[in-house]
PDB file of N, CA, C and O in Angstrom, chain B, residues numbered from 101:
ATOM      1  N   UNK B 101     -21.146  87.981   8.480  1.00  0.00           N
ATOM      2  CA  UNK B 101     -20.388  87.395   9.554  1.00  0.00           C
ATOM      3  C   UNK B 101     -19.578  88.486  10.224  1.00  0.00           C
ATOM      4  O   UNK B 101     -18.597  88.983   9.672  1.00  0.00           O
ATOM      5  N   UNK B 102     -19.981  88.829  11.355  1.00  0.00           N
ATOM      6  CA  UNK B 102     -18.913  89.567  12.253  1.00  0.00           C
ATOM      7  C   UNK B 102     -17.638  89.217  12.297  1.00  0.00           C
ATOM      8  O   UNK B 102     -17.176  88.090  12.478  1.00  0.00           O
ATOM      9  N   UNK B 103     -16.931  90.490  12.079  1.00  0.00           N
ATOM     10  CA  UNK B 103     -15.163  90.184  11.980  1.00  0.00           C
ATOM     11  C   UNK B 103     -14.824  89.774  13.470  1.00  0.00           C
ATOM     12  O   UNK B 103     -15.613  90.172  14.327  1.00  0.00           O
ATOM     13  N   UNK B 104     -13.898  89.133  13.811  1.00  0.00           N
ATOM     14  CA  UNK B 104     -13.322  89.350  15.137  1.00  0.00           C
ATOM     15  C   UNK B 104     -12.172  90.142  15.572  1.00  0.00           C
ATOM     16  O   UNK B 104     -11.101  90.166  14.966  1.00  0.00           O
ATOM     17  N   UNK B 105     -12.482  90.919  16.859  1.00  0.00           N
ATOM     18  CA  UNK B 105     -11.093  91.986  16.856  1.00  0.00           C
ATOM     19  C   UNK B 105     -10.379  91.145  17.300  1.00  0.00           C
ATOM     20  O   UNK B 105      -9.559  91.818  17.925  1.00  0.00           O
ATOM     21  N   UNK B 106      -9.958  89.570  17.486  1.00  0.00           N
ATOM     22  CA  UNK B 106      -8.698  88.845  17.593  1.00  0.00           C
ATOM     23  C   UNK B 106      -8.038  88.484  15.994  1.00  0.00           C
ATOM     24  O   UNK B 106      -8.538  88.154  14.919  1.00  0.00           O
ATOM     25  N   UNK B 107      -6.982  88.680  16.370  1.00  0.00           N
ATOM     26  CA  UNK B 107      -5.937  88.330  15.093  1.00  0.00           C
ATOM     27  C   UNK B 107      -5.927  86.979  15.351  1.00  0.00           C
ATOM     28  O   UNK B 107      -6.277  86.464  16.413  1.00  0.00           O
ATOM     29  N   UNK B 108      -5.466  86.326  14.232  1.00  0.00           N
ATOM     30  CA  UNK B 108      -4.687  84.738  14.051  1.00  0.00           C
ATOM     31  C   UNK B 108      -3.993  84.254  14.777  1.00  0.00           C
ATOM     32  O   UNK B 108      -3.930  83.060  15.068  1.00  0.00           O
ATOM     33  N   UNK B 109      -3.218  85.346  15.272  1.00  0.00           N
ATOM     34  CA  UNK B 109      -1.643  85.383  16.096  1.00  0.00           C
ATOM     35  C   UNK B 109      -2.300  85.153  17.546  1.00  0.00           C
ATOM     36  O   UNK B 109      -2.215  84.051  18.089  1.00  0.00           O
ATOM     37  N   UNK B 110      -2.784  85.953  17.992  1.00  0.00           N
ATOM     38  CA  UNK B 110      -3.751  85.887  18.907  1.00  0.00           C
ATOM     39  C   UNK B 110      -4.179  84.648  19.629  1.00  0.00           C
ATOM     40  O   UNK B 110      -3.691  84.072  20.602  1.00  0.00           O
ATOM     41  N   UNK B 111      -5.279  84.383  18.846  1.00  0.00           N
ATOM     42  CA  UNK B 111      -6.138  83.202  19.055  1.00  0.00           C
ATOM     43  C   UNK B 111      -5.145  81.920  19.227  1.00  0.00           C
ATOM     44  O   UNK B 111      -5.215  81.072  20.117  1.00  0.00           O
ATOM     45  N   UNK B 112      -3.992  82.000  17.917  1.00  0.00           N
ATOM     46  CA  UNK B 112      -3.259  80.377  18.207  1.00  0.00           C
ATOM     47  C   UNK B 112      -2.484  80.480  19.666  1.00  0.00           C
ATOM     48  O   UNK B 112      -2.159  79.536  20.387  1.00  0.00           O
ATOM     49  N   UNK B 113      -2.233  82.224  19.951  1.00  0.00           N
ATOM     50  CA  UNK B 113      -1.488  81.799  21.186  1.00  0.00           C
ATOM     51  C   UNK B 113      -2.261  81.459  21.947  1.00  0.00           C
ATOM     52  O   UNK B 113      -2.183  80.270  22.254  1.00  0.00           O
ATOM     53  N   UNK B 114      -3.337  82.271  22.604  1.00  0.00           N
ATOM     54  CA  UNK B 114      -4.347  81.356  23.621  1.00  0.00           C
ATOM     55  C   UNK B 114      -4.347  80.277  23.260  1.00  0.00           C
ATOM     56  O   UNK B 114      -4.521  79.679  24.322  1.00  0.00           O
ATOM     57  N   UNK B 115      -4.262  79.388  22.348  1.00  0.00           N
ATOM     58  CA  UNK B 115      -4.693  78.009  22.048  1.00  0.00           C
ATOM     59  C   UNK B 115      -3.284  77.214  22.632  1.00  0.00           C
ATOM     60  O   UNK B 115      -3.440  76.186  23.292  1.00  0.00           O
ATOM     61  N   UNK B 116      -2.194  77.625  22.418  1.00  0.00           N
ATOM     62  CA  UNK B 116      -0.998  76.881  23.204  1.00  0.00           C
ATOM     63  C   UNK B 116      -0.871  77.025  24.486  1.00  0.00           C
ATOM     64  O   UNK B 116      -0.479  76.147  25.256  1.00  0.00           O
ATOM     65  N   UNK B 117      -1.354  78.675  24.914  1.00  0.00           N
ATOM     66  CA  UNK B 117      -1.476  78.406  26.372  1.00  0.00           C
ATOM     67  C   UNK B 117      -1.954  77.606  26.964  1.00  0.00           C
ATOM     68  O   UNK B 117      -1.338  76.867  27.732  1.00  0.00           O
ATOM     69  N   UNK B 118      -3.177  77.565  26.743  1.00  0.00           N
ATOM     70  CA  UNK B 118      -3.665  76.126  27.194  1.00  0.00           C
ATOM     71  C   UNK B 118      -3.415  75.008  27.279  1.00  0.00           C
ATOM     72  O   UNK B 118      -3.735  74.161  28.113  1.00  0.00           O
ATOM     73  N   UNK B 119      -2.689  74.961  26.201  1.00  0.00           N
ATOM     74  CA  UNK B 119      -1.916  73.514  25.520  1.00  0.00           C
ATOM     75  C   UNK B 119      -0.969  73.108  26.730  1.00  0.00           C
ATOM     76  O   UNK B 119      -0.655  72.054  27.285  1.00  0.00           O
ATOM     77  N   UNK B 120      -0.704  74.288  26.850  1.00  0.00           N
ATOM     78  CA  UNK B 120       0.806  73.930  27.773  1.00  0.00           C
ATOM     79  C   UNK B 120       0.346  74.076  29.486  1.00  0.00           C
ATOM     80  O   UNK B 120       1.228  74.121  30.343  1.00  0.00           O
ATOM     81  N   UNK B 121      -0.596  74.117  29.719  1.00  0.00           N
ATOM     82  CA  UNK B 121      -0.989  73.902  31.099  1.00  0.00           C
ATOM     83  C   UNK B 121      -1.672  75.175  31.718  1.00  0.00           C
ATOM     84  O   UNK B 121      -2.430  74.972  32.666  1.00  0.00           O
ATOM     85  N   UNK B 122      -1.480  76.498  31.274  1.00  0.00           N
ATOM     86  CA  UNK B 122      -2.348  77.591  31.780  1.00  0.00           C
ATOM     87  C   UNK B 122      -3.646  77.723  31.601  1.00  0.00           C
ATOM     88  O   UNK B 122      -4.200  77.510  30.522  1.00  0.00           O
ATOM     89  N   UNK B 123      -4.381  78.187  32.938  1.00  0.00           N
ATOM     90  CA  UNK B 123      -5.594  77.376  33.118  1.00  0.00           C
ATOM     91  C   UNK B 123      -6.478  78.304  31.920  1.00  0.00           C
ATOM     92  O   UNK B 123      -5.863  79.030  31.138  1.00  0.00           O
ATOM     93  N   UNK B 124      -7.675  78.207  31.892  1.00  0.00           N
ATOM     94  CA  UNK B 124      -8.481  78.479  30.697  1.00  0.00           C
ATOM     95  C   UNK B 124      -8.787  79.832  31.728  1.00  0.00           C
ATOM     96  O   UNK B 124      -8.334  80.819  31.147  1.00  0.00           O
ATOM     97  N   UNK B 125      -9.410  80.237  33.082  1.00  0.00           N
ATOM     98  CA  UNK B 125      -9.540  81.290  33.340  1.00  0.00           C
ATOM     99  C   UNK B 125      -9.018  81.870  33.389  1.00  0.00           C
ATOM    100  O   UNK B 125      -9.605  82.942  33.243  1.00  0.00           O
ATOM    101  N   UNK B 126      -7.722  82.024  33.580  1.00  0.00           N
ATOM    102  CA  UNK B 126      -6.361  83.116  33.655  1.00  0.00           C
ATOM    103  C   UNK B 126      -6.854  83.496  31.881  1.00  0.00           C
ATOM    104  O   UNK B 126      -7.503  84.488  31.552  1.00  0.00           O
ATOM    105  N   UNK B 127      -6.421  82.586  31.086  1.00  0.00           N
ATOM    106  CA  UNK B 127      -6.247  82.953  29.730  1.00  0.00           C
ATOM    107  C   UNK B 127      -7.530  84.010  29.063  1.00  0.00           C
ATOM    108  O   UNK B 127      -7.473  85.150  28.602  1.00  0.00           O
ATOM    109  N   UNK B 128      -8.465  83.222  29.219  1.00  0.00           N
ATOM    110  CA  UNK B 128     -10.020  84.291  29.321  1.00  0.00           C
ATOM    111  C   UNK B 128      -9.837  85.786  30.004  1.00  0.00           C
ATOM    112  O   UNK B 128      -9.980  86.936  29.588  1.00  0.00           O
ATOM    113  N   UNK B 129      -9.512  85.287  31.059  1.00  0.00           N
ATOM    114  CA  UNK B 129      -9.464  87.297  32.011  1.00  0.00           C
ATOM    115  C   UNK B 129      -8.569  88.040  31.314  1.00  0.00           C
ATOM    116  O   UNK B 129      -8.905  89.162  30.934  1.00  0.00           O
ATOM    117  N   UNK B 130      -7.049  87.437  30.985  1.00  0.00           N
ATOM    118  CA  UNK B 130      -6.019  87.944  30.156  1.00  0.00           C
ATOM    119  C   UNK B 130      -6.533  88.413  28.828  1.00  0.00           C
ATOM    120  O   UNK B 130      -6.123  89.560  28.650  1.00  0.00           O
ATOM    121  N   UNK B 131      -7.082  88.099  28.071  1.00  0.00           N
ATOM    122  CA  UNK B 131      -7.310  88.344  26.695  1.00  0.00           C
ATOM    123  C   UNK B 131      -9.075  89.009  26.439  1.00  0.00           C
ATOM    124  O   UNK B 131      -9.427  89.665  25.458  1.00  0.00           O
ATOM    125  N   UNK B 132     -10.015  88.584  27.685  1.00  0.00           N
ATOM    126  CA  UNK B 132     -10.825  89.868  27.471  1.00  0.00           C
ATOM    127  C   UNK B 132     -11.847  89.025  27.147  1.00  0.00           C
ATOM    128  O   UNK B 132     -12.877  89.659  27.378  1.00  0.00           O
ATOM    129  N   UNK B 133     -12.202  87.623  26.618  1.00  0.00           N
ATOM    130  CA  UNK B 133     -13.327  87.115  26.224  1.00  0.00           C
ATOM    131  C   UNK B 133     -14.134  85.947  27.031  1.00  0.00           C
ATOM    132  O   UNK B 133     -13.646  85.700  28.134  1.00  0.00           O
ATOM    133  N   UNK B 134     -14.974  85.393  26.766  1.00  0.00           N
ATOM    134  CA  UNK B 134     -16.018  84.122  27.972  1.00  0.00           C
ATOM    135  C   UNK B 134     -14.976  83.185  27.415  1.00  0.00           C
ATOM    136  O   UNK B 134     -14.080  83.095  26.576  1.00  0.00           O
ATOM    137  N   UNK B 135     -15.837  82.314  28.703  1.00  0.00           N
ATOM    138  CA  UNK B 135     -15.212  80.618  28.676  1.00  0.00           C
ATOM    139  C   UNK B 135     -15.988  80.577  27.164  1.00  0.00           C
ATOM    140  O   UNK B 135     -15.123  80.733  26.303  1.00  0.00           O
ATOM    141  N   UNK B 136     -16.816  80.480  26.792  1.00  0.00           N
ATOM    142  CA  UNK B 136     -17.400  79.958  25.215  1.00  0.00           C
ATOM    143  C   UNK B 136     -17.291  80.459  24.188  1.00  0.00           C
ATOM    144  O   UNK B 136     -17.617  79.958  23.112  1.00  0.00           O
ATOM    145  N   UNK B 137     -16.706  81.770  24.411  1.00  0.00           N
ATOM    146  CA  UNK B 137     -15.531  82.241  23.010  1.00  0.00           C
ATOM    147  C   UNK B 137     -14.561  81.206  22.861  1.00  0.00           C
ATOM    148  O   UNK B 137     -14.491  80.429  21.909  1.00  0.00           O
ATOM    149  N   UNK B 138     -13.689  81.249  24.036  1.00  0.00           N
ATOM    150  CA  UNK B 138     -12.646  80.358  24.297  1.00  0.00           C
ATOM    151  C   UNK B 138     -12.641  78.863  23.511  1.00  0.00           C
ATOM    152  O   UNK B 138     -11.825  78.509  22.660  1.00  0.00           O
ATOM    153  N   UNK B 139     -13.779  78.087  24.035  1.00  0.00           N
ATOM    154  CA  UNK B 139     -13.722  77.176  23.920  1.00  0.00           C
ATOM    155  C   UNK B 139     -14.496  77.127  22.118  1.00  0.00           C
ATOM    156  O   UNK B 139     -14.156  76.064  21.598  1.00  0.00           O
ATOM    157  N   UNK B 140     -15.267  77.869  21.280  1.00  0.00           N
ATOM    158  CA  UNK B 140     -15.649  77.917  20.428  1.00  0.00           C
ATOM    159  C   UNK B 140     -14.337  78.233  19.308  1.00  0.00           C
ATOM    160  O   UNK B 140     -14.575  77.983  18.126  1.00  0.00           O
ATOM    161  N   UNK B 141     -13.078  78.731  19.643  1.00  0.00           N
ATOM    162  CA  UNK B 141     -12.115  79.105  19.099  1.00  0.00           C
ATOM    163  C   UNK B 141     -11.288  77.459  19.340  1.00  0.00           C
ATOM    164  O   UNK B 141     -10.511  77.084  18.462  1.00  0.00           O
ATOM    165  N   UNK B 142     -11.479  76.786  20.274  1.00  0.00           N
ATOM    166  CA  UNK B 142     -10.670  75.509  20.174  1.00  0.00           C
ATOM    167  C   UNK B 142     -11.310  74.776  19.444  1.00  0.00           C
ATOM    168  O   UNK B 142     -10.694  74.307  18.487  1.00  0.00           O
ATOM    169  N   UNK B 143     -12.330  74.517  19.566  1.00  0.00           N
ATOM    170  CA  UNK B 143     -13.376  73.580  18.736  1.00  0.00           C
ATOM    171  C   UNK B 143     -13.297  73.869  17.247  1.00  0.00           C
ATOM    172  O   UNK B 143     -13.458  72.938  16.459  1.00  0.00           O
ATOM    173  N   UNK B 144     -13.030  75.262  16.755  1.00  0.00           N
ATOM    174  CA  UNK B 144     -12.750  75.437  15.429  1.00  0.00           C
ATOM    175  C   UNK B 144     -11.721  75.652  14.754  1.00  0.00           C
ATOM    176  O   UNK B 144     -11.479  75.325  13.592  1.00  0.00           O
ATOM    177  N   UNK B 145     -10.846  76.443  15.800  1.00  0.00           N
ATOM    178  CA  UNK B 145      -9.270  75.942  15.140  1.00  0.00           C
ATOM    179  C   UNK B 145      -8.528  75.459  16.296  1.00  0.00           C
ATOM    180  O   UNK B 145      -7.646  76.248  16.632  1.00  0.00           O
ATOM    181  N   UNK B 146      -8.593  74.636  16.855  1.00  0.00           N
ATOM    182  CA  UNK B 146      -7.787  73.498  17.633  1.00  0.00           C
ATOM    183  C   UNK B 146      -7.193  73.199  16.847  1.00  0.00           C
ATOM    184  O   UNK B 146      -7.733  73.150  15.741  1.00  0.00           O
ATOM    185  N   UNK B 147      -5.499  72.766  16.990  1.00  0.00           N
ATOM    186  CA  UNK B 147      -4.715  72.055  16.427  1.00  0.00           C
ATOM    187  C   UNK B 147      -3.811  72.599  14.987  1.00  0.00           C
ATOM    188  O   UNK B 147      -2.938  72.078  14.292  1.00  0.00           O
ATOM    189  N   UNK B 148      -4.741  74.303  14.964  1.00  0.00           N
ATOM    190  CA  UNK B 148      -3.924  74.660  14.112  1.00  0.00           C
ATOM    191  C   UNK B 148      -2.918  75.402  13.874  1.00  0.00           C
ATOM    192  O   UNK B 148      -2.628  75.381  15.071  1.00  0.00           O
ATOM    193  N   UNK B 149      -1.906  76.205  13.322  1.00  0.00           N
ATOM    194  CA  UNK B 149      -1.120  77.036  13.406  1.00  0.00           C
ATOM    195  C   UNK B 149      -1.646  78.263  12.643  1.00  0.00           C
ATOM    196  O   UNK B 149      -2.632  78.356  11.912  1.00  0.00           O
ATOM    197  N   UNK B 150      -0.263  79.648  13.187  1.00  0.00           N
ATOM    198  CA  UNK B 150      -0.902  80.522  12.468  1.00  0.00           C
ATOM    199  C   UNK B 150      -1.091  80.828  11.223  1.00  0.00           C
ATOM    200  O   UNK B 150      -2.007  81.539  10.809  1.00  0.00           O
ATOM    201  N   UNK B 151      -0.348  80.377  10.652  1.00  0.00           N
ATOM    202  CA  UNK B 151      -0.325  79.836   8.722  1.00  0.00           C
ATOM    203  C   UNK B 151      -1.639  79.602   8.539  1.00  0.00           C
ATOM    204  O   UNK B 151      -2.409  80.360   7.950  1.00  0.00           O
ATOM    205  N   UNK B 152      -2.084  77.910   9.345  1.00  0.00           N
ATOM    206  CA  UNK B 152      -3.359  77.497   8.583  1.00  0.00           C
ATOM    207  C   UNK B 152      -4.629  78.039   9.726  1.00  0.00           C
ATOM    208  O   UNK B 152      -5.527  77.228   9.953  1.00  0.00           O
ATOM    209  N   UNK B 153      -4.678  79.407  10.427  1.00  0.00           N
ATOM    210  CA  UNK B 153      -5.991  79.932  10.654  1.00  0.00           C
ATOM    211  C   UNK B 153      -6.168  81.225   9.614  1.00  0.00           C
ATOM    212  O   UNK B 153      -7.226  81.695   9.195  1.00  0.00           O
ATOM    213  N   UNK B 154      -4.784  81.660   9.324  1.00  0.00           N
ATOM    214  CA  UNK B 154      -5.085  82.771   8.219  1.00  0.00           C
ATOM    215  C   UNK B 154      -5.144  82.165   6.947  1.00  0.00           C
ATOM    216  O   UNK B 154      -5.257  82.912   5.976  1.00  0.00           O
ATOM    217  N   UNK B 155      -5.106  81.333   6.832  1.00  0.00           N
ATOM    218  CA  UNK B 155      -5.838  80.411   5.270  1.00  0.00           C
ATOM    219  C   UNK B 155      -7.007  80.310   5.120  1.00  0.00           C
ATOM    220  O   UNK B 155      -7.634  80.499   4.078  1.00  0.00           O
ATOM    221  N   UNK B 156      -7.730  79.758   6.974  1.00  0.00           N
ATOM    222  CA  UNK B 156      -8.900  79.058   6.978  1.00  0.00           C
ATOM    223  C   UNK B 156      -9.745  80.193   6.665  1.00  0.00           C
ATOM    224  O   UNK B 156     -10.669  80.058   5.863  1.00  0.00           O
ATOM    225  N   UNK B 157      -9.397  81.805   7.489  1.00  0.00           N
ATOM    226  CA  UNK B 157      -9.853  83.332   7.556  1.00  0.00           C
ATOM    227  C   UNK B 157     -10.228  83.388   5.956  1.00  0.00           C
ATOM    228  O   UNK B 157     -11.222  83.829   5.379  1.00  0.00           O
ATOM    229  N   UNK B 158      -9.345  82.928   5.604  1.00  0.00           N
ATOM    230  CA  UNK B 158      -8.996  83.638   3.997  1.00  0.00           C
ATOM    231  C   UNK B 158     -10.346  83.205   2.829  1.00  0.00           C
ATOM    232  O   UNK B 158     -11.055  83.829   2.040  1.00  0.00           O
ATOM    233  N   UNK B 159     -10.209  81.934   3.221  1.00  0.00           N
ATOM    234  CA  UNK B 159     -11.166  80.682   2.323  1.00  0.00           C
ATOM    235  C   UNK B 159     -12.657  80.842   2.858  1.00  0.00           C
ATOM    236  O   UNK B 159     -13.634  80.822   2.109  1.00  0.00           O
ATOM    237  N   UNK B 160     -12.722  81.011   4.302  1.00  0.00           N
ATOM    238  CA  UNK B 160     -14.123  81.686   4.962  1.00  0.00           C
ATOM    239  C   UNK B 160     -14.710  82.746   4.254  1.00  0.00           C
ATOM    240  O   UNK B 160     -15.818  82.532   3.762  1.00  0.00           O
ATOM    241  N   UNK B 161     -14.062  84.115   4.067  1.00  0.00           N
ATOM    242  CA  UNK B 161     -14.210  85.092   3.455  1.00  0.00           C
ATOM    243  C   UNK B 161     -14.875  85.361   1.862  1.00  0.00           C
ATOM    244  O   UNK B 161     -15.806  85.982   1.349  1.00  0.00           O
ATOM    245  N   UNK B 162     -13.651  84.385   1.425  1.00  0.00           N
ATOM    246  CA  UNK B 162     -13.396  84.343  -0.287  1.00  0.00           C
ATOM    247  C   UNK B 162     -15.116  83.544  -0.037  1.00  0.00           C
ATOM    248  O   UNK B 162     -16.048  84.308  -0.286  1.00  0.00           O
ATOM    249  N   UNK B 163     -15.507  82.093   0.425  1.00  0.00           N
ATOM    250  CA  UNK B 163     -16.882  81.534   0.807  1.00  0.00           C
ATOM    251  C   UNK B 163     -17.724  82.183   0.465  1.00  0.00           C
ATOM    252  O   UNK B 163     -18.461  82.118  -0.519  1.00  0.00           O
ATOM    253  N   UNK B 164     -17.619  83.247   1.749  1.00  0.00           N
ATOM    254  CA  UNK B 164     -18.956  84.233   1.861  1.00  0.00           C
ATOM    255  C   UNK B 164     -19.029  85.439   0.552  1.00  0.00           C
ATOM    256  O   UNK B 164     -20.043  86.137   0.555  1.00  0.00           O
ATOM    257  N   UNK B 165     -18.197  85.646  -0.334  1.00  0.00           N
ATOM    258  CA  UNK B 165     -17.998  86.189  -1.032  1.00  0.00           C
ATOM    259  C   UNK B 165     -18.595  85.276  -1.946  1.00  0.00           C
ATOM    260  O   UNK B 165     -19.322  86.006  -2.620  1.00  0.00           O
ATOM    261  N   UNK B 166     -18.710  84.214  -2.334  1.00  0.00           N
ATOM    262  CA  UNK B 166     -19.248  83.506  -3.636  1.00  0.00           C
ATOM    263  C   UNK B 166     -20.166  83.134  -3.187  1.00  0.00           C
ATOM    264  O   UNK B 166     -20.787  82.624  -4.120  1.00  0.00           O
ATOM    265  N   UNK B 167     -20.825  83.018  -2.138  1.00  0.00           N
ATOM    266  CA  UNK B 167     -22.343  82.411  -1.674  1.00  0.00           C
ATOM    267  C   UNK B 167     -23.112  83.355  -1.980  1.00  0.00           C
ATOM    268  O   UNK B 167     -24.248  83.018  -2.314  1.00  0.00           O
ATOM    269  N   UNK B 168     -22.757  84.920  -1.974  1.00  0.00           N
ATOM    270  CA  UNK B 168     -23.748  86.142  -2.249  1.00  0.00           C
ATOM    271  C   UNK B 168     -23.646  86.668  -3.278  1.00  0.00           C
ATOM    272  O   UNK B 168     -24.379  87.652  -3.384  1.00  0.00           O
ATOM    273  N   UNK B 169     -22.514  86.253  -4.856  1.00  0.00           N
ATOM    274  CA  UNK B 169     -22.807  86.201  -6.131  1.00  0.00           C
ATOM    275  C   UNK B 169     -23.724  84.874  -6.678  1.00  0.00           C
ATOM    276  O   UNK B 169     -24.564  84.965  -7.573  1.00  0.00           O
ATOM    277  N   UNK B 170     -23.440  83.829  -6.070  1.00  0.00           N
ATOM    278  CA  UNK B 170     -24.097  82.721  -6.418  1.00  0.00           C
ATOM    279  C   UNK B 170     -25.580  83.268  -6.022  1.00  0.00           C
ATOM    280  O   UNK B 170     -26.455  82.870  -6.789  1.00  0.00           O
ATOM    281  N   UNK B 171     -25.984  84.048  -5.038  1.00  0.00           N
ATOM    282  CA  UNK B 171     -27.033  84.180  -4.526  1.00  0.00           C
ATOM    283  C   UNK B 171     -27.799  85.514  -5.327  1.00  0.00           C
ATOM    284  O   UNK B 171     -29.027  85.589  -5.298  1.00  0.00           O
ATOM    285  N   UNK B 172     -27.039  86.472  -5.985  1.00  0.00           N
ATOM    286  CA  UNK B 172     -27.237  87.607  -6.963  1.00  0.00           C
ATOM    287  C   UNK B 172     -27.811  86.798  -8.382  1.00  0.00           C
ATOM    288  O   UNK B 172     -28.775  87.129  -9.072  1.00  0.00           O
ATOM    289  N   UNK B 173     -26.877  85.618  -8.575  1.00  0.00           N
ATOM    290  CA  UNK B 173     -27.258  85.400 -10.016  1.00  0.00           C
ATOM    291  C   UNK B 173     -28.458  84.623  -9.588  1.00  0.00           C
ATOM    292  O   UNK B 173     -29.376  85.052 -10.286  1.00  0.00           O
ATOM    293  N   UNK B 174     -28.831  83.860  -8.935  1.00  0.00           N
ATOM    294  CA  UNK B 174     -30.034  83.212  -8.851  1.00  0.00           C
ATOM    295  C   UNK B 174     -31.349  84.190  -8.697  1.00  0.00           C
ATOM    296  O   UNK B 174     -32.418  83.908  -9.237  1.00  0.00           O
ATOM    297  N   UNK B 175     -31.199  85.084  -8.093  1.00  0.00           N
ATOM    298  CA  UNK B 175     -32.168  86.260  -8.030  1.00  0.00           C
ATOM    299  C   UNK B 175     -32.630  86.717  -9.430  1.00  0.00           C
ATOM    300  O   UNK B 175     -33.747  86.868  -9.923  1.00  0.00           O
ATOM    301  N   UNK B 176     -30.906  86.945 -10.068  1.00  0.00           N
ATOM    302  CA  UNK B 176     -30.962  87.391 -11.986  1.00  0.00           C
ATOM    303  C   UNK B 176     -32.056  86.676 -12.428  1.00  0.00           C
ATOM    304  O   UNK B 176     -33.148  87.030 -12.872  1.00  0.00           O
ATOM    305  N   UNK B 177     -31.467  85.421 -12.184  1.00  0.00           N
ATOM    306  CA  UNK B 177     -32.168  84.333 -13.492  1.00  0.00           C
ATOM    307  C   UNK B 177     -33.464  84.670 -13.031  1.00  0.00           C
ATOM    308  O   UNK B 177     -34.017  85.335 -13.908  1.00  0.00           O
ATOM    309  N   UNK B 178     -34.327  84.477 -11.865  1.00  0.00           N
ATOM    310  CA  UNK B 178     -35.374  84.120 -11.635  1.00  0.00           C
ATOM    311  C   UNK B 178     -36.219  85.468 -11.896  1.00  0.00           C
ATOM    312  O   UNK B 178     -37.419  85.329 -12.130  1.00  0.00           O
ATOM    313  N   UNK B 179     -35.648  86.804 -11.869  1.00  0.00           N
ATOM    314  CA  UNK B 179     -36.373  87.588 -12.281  1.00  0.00           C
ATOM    315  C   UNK B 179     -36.331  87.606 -13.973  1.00  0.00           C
ATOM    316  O   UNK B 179     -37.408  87.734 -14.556  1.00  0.00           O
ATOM    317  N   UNK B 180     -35.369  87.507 -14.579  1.00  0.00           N
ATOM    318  CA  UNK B 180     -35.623  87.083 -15.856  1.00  0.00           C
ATOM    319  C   UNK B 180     -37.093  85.655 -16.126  1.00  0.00           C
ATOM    320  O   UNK B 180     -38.233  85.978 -16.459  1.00  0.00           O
ATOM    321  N   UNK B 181     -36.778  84.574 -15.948  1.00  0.00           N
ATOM    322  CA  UNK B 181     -37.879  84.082 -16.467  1.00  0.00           C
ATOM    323  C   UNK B 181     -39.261  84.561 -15.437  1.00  0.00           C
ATOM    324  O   UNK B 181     -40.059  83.626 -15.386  1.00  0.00           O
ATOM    325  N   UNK B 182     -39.621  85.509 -14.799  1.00  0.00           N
ATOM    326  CA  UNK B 182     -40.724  85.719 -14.186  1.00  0.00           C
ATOM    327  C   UNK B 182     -41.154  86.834 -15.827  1.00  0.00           C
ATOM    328  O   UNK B 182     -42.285  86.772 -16.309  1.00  0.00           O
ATOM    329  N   UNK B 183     -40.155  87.661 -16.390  1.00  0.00           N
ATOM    330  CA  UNK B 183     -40.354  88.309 -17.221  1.00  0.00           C
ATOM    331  C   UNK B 183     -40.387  87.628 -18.470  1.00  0.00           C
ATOM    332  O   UNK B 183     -40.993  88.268 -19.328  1.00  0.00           O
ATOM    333  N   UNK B 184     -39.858  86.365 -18.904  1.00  0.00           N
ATOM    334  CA  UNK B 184     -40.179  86.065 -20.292  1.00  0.00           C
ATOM    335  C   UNK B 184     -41.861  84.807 -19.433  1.00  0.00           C
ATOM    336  O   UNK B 184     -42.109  83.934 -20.265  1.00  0.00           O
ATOM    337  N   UNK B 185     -42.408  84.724 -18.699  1.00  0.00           N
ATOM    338  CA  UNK B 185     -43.261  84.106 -18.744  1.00  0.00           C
ATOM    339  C   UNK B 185     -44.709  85.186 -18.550  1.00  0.00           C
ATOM    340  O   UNK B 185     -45.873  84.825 -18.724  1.00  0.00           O
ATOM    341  N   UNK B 186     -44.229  86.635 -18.128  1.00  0.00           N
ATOM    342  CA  UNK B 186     -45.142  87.446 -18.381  1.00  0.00           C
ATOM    343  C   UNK B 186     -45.437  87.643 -19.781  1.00  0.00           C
ATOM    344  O   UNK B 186     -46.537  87.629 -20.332  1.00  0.00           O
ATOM    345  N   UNK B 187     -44.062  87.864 -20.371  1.00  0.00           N
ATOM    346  CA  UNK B 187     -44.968  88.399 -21.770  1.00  0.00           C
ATOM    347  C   UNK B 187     -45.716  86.751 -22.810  1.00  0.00           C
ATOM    348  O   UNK B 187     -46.455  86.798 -23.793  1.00  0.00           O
ATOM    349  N   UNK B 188     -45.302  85.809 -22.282  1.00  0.00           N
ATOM    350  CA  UNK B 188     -45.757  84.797 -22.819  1.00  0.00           C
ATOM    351  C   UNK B 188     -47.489  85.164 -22.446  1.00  0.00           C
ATOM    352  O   UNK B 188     -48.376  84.389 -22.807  1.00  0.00           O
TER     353      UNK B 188
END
């Protein structure tokens, strides 16, 4: 997963700007990204603060971090019994 060069801090402020009436293109030209960054950043953390997007960052991460040991040991096992059914 590509990091994003926006911080937490960042992103929730665009997200109040908006909130509070500044239009979505000003905010886009200001900060450098498309209308569908934009709107892909509301759709996924809409409604949150900066506390709970650096949690959500956090738990995303830690995720992808156990999906690719979970995904190491399944590789383990399966090359193990490919080897106890050879020598069988």
């Amino acid at each position: 997963m590509k990091k994003s060069k926006f911080t937490e801090v960042q992103i929730a402020y665009a997200l109040r700007q908006s909130e509070a009436g500044t239009r979505v293109e000003d905010i886009c030209r200001q900060m450098g990204v498309s209308q569908a960054t934009f709107f892909a950043w509301k759709k996924k953390y809409g409604g949150l603060g900066v506390t709970e997007l650096r949690k959500l960052r956090q738990l995303e991460e830690e995720n992808i971090q156990l999906k690719k040991l979970v995904a190491d040991l399944s590789l383990d096992k399966q090359m193990l019994q490919d080897v106890i059914k050879k020598k069988l």
